[in-house]
C-alpha angles and dihedrals in degrees: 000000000000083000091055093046088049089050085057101043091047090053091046088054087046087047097052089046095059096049093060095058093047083057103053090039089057090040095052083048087052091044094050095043078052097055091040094050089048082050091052101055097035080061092039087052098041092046085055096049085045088052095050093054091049095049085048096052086048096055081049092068102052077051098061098044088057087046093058095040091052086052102046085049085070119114093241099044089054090062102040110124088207130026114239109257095234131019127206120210123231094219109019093165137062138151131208136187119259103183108310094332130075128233118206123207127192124188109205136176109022098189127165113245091185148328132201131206124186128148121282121337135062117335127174136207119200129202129183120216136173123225127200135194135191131181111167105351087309114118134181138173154214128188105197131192102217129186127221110189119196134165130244112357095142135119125244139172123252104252088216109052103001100242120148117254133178115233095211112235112243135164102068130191131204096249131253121237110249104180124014119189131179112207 
């Protein structure tokens, strides 16, 4: 009897064994699952915050078209012979709510590209302008060519008497994106 009690007793040892390691394989999967699943929402949350600053410095750049077009609407802009080469905003920077967080936006370096002039017909002016967007210490940001078409802004001379005169630009138009880069 004594063998038989020492078979048992060695099988119950060999038992408990197994299912220890059983135990810790089962525990380093769970932990793993565990690691991957963390991973996968820090990921998840941080391409959500990416996505908000894009969409903010997107929204930036609808802004600061608007921005440009209600400038160049303006009395004196319409008769100026030459566009200024670079245009400074009088608000380049906003913020709005997205849930219970803010996105800032912030519209820098409106430069001309280029302007044409010719009588009388269709003529364009393009600025570049970079947009930037930031949610949660995330920023992003877009620098944009946009055209702005207008008809007639060119000098002549008078037929008469030959003195130079300014035909006044009018029909604007809100302006066309021409190059959109994400950097």
């Amino acid at each position: 009897m004594p063998a038989k009690t020492r078979c048992l007793s060695s099988q119950q040892g060999s038992a408990i064994l197994m299912t220890l390691m059983v135990l810790l394989v089962l525990s380093v999967l769970g932990m793993g699952i565990v690691g991957v699943a963390g991973m996968e929402f820090k990921i998840s949350h941080y391409d959500y915050e990416t996505q908000q600053a894009q969409q903010a410095a997107d929204a930036g750049v609808d802004w600061g078209m608007e921005n440009i077009y209600q400038i160049f609407s303006q009395a004196e802009y319409l008769s100026m012979e030459t566009l200024p080469n670079t245009l400074q905003l009088d608000n380049n920077e906003t913020s709005f709510n997205s849930g219970a967080d803010t996105c800032n936006v912030r519209i820098e370096d409106v430069v001309k590209i280029t302007q044409t002039n010719s009588q009388p017909g269709t003529n364009t002016c393009t600025y570049q302008f970079k947009s930037t967007g930031q949610f949660r210490g995330v920023s992003k940001a877009v620098t944009v060519q946009v055209v702005y078409t207008f008809m007639d802004g060119y000098s002549y001379n008078d037929p008469n008497d030959g003195t130079p005169h300014f035909m006044a630009r009018s029909d604007l138009q809100r302006g066309k994106i021409k190059s959109y880069i994400k950097s």
